[in-house]
N, C-alpha and C positions, 0 to 999 in steps of 0.2 A: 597194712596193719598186721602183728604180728599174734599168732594165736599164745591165748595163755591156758595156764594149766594150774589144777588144783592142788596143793600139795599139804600132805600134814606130816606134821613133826614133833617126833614126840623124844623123850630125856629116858632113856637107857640106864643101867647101872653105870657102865664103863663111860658113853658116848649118847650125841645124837642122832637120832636116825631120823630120814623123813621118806617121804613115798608121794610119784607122783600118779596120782587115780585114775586121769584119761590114760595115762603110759604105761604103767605099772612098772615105772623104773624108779629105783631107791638109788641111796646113798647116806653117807656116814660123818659123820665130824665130831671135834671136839670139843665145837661152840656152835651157837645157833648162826651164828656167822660163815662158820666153817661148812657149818653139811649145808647151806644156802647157796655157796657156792657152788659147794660140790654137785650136789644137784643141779645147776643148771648148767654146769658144765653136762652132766650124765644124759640132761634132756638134749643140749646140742649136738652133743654124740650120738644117740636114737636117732636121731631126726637126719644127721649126716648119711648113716645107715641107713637106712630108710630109703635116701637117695639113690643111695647104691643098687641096692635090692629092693623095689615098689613090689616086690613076689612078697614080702612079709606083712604078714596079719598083722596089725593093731589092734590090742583090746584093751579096755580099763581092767584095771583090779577085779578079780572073782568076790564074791562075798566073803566064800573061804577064805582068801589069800588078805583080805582085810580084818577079819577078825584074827588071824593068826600073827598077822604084824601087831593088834593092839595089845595080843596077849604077850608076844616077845618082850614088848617096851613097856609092860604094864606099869607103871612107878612103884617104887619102894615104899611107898605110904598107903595103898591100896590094900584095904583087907577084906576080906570075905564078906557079904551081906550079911548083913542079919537074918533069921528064923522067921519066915512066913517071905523075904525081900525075894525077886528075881532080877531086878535091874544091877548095873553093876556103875559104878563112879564114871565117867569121862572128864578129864578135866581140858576143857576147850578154851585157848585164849584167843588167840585167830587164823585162821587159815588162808593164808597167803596163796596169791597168785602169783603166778609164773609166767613172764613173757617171753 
């Protein structure tokens, strides 16, 4: 059985971008179709590598390194909280798995 992997994807100005959380390997496209592929190409290359070199560390996404990609791809309809708010929008529709 083959492991899968968590990955989220979110709508850019330009492009799509997504990120995979156990990997913390990304990738890009120009439809949700596109950086789908892309990415699982990106994870079977890690993974190839990997092979190569068992001397490299694997780690998920830092916390940092994840709020910095939400704030990159933040959407263009996100505005500021309101006066007394601290939470900020997420807009989640689903979060695909990767095998």
């Amino acid at each position: 059985m083959k492991k899968q992997y968590t990955a989220i994807v979110r709508k850019s100005r330009l492009e799509y971008v997504a990120i995979c959380l156990e990997l913390n390997v990304s990738a890009r496209g120009d439809s949700l179709a596109d950086v789908e592929k892309n990415l699982r190409t990106a994870i079977e290359l890690y993974l190839e590598d990997l092979k190569e070199h068992p001397e490299t560390v694997v780690s998920p996404i830092s916390t940092e390194d994840f709020i910095e990609f939400i704030r990159d791809t933040e959407p263009e309809w996100y505005k500021e909280p309101g006066e007394g708010l601290i939470l900020r929008p997420l807009e989640v529709h689903e979060v695909p798995s990767y095998a």
